[in-house]
C-alpha positions in Angstrom: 72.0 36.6 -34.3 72.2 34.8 -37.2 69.9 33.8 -40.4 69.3 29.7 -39.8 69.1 27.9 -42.9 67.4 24.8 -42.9 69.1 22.3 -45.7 66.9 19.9 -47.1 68.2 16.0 -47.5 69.2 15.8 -51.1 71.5 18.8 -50.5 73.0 17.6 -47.5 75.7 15.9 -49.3 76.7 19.3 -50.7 76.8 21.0 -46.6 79.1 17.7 -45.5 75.9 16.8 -43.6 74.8 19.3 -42.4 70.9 20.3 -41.4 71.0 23.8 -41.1 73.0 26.4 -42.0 73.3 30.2 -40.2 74.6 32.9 -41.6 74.4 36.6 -41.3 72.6 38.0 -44.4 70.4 40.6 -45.3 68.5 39.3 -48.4 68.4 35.4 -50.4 70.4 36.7 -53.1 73.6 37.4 -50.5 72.1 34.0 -48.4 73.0 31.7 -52.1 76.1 33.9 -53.2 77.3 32.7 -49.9 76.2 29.0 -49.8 77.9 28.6 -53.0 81.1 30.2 -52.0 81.1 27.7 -48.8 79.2 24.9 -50.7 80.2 24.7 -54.6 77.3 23.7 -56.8 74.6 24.2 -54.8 73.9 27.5 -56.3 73.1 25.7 -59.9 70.7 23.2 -57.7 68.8 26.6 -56.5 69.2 28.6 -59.4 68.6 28.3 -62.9 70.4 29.7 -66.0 68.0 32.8 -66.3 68.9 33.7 -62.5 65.7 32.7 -60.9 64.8 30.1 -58.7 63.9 26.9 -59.9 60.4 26.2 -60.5 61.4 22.8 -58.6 62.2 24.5 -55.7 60.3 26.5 -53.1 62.3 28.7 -50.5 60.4 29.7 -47.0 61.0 32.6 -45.0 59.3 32.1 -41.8 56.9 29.9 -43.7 56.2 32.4 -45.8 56.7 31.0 -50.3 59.6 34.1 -51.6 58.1 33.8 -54.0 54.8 35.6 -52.6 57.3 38.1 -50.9 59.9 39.7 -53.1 61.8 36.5 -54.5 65.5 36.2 -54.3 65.5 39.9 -53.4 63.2 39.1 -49.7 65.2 40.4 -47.2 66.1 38.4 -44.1 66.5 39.6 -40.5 68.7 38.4 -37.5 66.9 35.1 -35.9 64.8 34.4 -39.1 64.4 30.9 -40.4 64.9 30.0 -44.4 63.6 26.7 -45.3 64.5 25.4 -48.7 62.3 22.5 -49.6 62.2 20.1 -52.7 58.9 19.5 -54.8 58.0 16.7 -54.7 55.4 14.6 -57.0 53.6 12.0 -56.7 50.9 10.0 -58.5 
């Protein structure tokens, strides 16, 4: 069973559409490699120039911030859900 990715609506140009994505990976480093190898540029929307993830952009595992888990290196088992969600600010 698969990883399902859920794509949020600014990138959905990028996946021809697409909601969700699933593919079979083991960690979100291999998950963005791939994205961006069926996806161009959606890697430099995710990622910034130092490798890490953009402070503009949160990433979910199970509901879970990777960033309180172990980053891009949080590994991801068959049937899990990765949500990538926008900021978004107000005033």
């Amino acid at each position: 069973m698969p990883v399902t990715v859920r794509i949020p609506t600014p990138l959905r140009r990028m996946t021809n559409g697409k909601d969700k994505v699933e593919l079979e990976e083991s960690n979100l480093s291999s998950m963005i490699e791939n994205l961006e190898a069926s996806y161009p540029g959606i890697k430099e929307r995710l990622i910034d120039e130092n490798g890490e993830l953009r402070y503009f952009v949160n990433i979910y595992l199970n509901g879970e911030d990777v960033r309180f888990l172990d980053g891009l290196d949080t590994s991801a088992a068959s049937g899990d859900e990765i949500s990538i969600v926008p900021a978004v600010a107000g005033g």
